[in-house]
NURO-196758 format. One record per residue (C-alpha): residue in one letter; residue number from 1; z, x, y. Coordinates in Angstrom, 2 decimals. Example, Ala and Ser with C-alpha at 12.3 -4.5 7.8 and 13.67 -1.06 7.14 Angstrom:
REM NURO-196758
+------+-------+---------+---------+---------+
: vomi : kevex :       z :       x :       y :
+------+-------+---------+---------+---------+
:    a :     1 :    7.80 :   12.30 :   -4.50 :
:    s :     2 :    7.14 :   13.67 :   -1.06 :
+------+-------+---------+---------+---------+
REM end
This chain:
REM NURO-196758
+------+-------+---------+---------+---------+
: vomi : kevex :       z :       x :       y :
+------+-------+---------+---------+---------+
:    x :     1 :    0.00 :    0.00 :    0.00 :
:    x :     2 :   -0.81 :    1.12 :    3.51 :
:    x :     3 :    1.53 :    1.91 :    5.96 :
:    x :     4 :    1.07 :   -0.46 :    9.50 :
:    x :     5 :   -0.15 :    2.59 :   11.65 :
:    x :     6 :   -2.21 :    3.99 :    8.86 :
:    x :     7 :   -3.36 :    0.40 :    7.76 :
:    x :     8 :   -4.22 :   -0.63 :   11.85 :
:    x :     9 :   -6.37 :    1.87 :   12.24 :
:    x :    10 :   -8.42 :    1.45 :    8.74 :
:    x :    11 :   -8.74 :   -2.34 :    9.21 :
:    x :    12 :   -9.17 :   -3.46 :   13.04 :
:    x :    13 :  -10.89 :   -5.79 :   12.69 :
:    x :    14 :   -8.38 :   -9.43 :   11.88 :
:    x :    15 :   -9.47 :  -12.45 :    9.69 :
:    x :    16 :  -12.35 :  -14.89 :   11.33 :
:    x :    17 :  -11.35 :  -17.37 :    8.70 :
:    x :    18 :   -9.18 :  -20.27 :    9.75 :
:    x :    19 :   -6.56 :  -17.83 :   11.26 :
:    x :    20 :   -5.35 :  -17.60 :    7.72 :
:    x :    21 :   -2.55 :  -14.78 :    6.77 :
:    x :    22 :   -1.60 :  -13.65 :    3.25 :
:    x :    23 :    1.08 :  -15.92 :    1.42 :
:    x :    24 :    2.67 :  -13.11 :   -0.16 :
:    x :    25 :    2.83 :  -10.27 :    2.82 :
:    x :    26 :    1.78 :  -12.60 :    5.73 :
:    x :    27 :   -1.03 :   -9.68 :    6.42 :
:    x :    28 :   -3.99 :  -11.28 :    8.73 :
:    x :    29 :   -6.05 :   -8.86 :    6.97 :
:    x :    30 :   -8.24 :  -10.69 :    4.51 :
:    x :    31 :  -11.83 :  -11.56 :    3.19 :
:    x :    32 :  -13.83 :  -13.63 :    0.66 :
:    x :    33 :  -13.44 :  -12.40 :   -2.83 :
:    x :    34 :  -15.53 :  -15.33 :   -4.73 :
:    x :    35 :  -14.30 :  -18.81 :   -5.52 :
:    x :    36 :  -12.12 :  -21.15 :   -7.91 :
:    x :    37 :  -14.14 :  -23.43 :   -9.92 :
:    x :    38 :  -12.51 :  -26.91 :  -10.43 :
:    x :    39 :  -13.66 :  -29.61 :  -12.07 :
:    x :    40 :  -13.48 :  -33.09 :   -9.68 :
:    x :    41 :  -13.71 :  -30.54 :   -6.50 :
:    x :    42 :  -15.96 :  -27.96 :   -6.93 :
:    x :    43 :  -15.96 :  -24.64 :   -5.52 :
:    x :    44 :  -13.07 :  -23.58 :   -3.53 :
:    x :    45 :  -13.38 :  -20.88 :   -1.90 :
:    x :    46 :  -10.81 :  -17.71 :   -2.77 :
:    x :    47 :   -9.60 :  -15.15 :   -0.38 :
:    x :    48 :   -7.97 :  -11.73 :   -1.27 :
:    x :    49 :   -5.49 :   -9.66 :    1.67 :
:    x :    50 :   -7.18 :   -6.07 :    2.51 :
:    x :    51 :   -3.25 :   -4.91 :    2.27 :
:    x :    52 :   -1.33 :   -6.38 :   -0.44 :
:    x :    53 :   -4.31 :   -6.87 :   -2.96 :
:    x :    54 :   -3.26 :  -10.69 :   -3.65 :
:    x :    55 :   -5.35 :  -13.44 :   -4.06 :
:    x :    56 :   -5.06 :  -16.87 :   -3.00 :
:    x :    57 :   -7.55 :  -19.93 :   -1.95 :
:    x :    58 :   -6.18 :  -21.94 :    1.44 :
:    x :    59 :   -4.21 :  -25.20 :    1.51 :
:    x :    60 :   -5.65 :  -27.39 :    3.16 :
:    x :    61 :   -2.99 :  -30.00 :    2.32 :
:    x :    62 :   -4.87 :  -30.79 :   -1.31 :
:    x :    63 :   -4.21 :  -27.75 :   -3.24 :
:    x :    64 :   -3.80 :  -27.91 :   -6.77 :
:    x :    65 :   -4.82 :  -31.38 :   -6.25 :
:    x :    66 :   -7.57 :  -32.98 :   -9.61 :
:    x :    67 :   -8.82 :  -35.55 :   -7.19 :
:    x :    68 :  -11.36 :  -35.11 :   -4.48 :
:    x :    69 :   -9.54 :  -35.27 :   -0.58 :
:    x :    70 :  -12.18 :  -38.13 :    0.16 :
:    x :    71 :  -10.83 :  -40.34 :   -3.18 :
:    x :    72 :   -7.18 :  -39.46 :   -2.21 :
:    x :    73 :   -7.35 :  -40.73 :    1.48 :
:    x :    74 :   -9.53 :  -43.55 :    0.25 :
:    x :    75 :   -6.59 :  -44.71 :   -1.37 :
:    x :    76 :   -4.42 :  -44.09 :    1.31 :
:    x :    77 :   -6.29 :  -45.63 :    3.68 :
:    x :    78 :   -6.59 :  -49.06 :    1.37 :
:    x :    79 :   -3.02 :  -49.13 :    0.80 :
:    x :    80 :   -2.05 :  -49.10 :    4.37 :
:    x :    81 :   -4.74 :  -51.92 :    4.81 :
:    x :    82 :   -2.77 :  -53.84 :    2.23 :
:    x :    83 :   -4.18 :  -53.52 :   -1.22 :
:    x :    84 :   -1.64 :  -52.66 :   -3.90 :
:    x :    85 :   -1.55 :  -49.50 :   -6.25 :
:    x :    86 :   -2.77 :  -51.44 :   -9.11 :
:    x :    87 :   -6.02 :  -53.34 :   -7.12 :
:    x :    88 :   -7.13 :  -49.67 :   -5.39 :
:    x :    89 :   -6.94 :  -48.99 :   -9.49 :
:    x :    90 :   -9.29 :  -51.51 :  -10.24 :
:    x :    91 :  -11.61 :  -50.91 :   -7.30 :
:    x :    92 :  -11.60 :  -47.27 :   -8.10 :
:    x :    93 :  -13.05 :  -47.64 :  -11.47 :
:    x :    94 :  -16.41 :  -49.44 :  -10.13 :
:    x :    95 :  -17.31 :  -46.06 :   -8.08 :
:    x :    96 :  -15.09 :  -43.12 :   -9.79 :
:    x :    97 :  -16.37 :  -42.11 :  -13.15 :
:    x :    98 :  -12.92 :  -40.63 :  -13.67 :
:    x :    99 :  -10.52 :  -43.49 :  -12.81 :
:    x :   100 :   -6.93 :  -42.89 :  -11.31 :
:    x :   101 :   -3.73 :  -44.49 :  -12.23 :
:    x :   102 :   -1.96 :  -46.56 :  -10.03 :
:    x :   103 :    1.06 :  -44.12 :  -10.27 :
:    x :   104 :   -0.85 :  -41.27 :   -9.05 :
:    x :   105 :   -1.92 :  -43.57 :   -6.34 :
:    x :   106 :    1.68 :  -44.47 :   -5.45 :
:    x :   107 :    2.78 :  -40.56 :   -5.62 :
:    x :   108 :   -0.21 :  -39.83 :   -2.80 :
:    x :   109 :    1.41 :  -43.14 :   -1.03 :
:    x :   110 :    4.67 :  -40.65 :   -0.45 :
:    x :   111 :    3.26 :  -37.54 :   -0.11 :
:    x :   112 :    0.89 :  -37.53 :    2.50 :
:    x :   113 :    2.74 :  -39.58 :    5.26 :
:    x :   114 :    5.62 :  -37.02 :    4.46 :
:    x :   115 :    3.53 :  -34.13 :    5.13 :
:    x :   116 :    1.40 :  -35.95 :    8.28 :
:    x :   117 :    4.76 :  -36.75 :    9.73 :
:    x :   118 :    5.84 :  -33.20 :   10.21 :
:    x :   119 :    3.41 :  -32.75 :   12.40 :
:    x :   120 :    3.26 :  -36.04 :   14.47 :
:    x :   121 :    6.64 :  -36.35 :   14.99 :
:    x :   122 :    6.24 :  -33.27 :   17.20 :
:    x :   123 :    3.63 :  -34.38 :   19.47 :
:    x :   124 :    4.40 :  -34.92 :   23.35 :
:    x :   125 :    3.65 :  -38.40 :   24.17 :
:    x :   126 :    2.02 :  -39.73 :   27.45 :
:    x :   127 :    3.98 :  -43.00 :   27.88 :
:    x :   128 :    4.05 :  -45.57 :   30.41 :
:    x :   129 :    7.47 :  -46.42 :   32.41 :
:    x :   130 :    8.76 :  -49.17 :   29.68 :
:    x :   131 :    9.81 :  -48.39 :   26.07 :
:    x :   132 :   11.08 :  -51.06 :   23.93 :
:    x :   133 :   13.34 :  -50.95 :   20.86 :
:    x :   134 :   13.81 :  -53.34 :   18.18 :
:    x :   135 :   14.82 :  -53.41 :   15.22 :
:    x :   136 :   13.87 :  -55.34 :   11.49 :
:    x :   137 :   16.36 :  -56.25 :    8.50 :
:    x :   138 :   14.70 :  -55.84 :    4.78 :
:    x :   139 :   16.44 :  -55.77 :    1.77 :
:    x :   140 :   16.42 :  -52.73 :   -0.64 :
:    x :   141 :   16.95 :  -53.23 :   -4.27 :
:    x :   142 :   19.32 :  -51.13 :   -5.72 :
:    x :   143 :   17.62 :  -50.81 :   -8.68 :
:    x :   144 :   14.41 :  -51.90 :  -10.49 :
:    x :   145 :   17.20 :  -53.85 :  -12.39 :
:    x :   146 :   17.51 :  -57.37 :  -10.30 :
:    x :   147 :   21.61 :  -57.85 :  -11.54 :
:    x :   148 :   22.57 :  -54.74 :   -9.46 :
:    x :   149 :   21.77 :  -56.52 :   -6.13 :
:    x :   150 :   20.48 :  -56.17 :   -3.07 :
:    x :   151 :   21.28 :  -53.30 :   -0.19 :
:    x :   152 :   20.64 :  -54.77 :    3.66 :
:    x :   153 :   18.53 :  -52.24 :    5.36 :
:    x :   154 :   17.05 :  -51.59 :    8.77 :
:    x :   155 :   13.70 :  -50.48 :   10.23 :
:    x :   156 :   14.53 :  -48.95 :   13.79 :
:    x :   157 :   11.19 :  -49.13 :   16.18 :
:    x :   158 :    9.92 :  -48.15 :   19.27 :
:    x :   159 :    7.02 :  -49.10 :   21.31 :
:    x :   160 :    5.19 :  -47.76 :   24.52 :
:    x :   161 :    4.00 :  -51.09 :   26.87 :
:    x :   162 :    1.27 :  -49.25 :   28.71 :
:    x :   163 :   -0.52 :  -47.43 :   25.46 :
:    x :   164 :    0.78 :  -49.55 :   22.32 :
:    x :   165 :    1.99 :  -46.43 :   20.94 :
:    x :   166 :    5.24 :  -46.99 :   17.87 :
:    x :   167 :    6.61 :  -43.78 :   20.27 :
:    x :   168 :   10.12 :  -43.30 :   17.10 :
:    x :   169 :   10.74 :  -45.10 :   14.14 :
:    x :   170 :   13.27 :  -45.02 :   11.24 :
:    x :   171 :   14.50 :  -46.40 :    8.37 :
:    x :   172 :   17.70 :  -46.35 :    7.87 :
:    x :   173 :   20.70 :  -47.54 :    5.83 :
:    x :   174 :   22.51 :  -49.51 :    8.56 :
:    x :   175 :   22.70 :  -50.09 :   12.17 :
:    x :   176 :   25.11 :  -48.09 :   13.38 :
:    x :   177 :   25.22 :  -46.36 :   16.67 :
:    x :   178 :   24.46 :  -43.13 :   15.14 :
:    x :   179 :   21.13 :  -44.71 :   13.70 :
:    x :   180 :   20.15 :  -46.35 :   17.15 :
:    x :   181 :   21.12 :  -42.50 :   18.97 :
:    x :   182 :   18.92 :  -40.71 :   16.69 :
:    x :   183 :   15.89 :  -43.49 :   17.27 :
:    x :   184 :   16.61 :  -42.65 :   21.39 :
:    x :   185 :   16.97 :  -39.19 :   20.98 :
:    x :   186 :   13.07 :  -39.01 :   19.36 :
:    x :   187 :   11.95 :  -41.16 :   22.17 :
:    x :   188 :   13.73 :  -38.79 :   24.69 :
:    x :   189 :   12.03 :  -35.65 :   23.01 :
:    x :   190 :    8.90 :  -36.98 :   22.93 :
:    x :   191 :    8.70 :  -38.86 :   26.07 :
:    x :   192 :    9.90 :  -35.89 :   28.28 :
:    x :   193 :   11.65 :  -38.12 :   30.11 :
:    x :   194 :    8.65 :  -40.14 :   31.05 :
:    x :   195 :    9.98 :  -43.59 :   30.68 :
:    x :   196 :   12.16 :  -45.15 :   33.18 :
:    x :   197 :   12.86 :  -48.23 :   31.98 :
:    x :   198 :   14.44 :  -48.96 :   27.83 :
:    x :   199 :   13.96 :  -52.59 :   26.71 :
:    x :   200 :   16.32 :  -53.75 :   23.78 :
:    x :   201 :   17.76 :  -57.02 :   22.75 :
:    x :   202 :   21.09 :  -58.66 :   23.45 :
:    x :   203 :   22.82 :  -56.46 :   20.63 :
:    x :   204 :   26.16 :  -54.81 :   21.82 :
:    x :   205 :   25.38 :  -51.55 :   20.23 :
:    x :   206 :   23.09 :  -50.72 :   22.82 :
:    x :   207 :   24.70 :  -51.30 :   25.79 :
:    x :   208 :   26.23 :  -47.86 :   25.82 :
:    x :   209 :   23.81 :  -45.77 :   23.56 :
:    x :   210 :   20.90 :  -45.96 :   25.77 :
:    x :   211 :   22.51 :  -45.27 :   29.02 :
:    x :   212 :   24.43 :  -41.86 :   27.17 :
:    x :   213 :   21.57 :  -40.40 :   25.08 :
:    x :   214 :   19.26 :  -40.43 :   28.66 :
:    x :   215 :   22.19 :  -39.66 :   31.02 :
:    x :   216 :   23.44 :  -39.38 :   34.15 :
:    x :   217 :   22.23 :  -37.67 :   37.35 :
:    x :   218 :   25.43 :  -36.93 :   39.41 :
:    x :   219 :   22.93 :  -36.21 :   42.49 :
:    x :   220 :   21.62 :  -39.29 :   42.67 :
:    x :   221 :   24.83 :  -41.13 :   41.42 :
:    x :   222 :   23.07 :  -42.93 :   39.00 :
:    x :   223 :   21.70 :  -42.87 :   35.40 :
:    x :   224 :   18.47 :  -41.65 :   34.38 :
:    x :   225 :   17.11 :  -44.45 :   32.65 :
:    x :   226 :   17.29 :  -48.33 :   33.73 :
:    x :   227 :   18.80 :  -50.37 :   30.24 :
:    x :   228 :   16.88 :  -53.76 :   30.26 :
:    x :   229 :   18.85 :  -56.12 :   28.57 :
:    x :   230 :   16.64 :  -59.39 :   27.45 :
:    x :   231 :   17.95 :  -62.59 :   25.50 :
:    x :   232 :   16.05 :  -64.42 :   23.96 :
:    x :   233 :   18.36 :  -67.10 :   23.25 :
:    x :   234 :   19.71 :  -67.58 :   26.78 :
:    x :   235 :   15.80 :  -67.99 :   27.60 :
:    x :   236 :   15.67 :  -64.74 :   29.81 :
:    x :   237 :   12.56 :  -63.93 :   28.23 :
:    x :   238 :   10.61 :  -62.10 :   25.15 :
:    x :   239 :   10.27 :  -58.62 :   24.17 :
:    x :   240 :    6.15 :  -59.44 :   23.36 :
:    x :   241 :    4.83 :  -56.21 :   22.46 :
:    x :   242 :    6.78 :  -54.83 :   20.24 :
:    x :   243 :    7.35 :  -58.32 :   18.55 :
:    x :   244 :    3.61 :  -57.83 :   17.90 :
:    x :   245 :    4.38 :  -55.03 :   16.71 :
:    x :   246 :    7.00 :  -56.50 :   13.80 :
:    x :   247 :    4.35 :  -58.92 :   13.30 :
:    x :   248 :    1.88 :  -56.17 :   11.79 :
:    x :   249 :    4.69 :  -54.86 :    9.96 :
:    x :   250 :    5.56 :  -57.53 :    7.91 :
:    x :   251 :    2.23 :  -58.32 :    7.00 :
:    x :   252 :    1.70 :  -55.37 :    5.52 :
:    x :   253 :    5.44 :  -55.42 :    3.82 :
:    x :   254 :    5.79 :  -58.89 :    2.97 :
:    x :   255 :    4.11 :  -58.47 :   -0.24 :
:    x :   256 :    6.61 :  -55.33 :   -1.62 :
:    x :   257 :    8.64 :  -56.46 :   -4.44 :
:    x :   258 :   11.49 :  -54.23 :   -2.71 :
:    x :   259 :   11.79 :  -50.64 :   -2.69 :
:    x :   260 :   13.75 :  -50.49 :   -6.01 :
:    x :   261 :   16.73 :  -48.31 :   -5.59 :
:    x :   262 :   14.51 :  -45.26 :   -3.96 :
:    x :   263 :   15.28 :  -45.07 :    0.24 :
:    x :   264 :   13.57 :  -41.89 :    0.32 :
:    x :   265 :   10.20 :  -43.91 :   -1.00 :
:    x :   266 :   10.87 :  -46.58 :    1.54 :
:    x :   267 :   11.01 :  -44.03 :    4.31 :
:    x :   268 :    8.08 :  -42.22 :    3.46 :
:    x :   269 :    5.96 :  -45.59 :    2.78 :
:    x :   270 :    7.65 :  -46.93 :    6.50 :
:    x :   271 :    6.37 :  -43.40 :    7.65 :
:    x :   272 :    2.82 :  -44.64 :    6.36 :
:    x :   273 :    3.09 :  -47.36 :    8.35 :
:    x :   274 :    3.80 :  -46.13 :   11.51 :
:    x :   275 :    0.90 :  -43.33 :   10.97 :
:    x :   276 :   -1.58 :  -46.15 :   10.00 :
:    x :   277 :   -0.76 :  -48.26 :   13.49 :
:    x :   278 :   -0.62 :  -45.40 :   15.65 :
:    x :   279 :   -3.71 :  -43.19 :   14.07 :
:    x :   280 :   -6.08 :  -45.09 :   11.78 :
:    x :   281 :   -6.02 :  -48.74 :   13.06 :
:    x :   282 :   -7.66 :  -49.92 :   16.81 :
:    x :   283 :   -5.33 :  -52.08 :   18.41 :
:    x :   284 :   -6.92 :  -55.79 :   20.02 :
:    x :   285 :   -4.82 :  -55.39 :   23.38 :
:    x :   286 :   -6.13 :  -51.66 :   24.25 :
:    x :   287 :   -9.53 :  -52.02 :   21.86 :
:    x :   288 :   -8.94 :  -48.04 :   20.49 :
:    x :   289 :   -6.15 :  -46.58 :   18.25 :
:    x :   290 :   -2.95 :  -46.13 :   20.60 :
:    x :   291 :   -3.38 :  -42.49 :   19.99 :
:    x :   292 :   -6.32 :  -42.11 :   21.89 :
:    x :   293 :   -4.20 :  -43.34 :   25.20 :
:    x :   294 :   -0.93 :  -41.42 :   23.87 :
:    x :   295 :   -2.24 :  -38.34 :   23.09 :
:    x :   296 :   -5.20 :  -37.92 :   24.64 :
:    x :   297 :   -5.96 :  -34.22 :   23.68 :
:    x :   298 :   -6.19 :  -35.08 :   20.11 :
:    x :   299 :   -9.49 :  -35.68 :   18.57 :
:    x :   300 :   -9.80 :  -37.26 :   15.00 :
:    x :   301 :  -13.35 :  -37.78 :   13.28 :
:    x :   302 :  -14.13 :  -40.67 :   11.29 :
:    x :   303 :  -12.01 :  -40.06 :    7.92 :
:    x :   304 :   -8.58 :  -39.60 :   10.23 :
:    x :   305 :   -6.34 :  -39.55 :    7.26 :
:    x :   306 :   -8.34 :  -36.14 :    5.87 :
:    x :   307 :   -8.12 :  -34.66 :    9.61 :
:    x :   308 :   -4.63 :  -35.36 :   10.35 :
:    x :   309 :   -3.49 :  -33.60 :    6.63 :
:    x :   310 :   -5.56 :  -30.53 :    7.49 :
:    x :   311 :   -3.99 :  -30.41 :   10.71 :
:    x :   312 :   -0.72 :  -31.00 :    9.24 :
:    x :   313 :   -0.98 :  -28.12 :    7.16 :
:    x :   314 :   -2.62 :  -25.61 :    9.64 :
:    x :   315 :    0.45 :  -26.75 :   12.45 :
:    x :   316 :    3.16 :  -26.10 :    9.41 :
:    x :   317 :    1.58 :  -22.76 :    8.61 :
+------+-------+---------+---------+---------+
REM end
């Protein structure tokens, strides 16, 4: 092995391909060396490191994967349009010659939002002066078994007026203050401080949260955000969008059989959801995907799922 002076001078020249780096030395200094044969994907290409001698071929978020990245995000994208595991099954066997079972469908259901998520959840959001939070109730199954009961669970949400855009979301256990704190904290984070207005229901637990998570500015003597309180019941109004929001929710979950015991599976499938709204699908009020308004810099082509795992995998890297 080269020393780094020594191994500078002999190699100058860095990597031109995908501003890859060796997995085992984390060297820059690599080329082609042929490719990996596979038999639903084709040829892969394989790349070796000029200083450590290893090879490897670059994950782009299917590696090790037996299905093609088009029939994977096919699925994904079906599911999240509200076809179950077992119909994407059946419609997979009129146009793939090797058919897919629904459990390897479900296991791509959990996967991929989990690894999309790490890198949307770190965008910076261009909001709008209102953000409203809500919350929905489901019930989790604690088991597959029906005699074990029932857990109550909640899906915390969050919702830009101006660009449509589900800014935090969460689901949780039970809604506690530390559950709404964490929800306010993302929107904080990824607003920058943008919003000047936070729109919840009548629900006590708020009526401190918001007003300590955003603070206070002793200059000005006042807090930093404005908490608008509306009830419904007293007929002071309606929290519309991101009631519209819930609406598009449910359709999609209304048909689950309940998560069966697994909260880590209901996250990651809740995850989906709030990738699919904010990403994939346009939205009727602002006629484009709330992205698009939100994050303006980002630009998706027309199979989004594909482009936002590669990008997933080339932020994590």
């Amino acid at each position: 092995m080269y020393g780094q002076a020594q191994f500078n001078s002999k190699y100058r020249n860095k990597n031109r391909y995908k501003n890859l780096s060796c997995p085992n030395c984390n060297s820059e200094y690599i080329k082609k060396r042929g490719f990996r044969q596979t038999q639903n994907r084709g040829k892969i290409q394989r790349y070796s490191c000029k200083n450590c001698k290893y090879r490897f071929t670059y994950d782009d978020g299917f590696f090790r994967m037996r299905n093609d990245p088009q029939k994977i995000t096919l699925c994904l994208d079906l599911f999240y349009r509200g076809i179950s595991t077992r119909k994407i099954q059946e419609h997979l066997q009129a146009f793939y010659p090797e058919n897919t079972s629904w459990v390897s469908i479900y296991s791509w259901v959990i996967k991929y939002p989990r690894i999309i998520s790490k890198f949307t959840d770190r965008l910076e959001v261009k909001t709008g002066s209102e953000i409203q939070v809500d919350e929905l109730e489901y019930h989790r199954r604690k088991s597959h078994k029906r005699k074990l009961g029932v857990d109550k669970n909640w899906f915390i949400d969050s919702i830009d007026t101006e660009t449509r855009f589900m800014v935090a979301s969460e689901y949780v256990k039970a809604r506690e203050r530390r559950e709404i704190r964490g929800i306010l904290k993302k929107i904080k984070e990824k607003s920058e401080n943008q919003a000047k207005v936070v729109t919840t229901d009548a629900h006590p637990i708020y009526e401190n949260v918001v007003k300590k998570v955003f603070g206070y500015d002793k200059h000005n003597r006042k807090y930093n955000i404005i908490h608008n309180v509306v009830n419904a019941f007293q007929g002071e109004g309606f929290n519309h969008p991101i009631e519209r929001l819930h609406n598009s929710v449910r359709h999609r979950t209304k048909t689950f059989r309940g998560f069966h015991g697994s909260i880590d599976s209901a996250k990651a499938i809740m995850k989906g959801i709030e990738i699919y709204y904010n990403f994939i699908t346009k939205h009727q009020a602002i006629n484009c995907c709330p992205y698009e308004l939100a994050v303006p810099e980002l630009k998706l082509g027309v199979n989004k799922w594909l482009e936002l795992i590669r990008l997933s995998k080339t932020f994590n890297c």
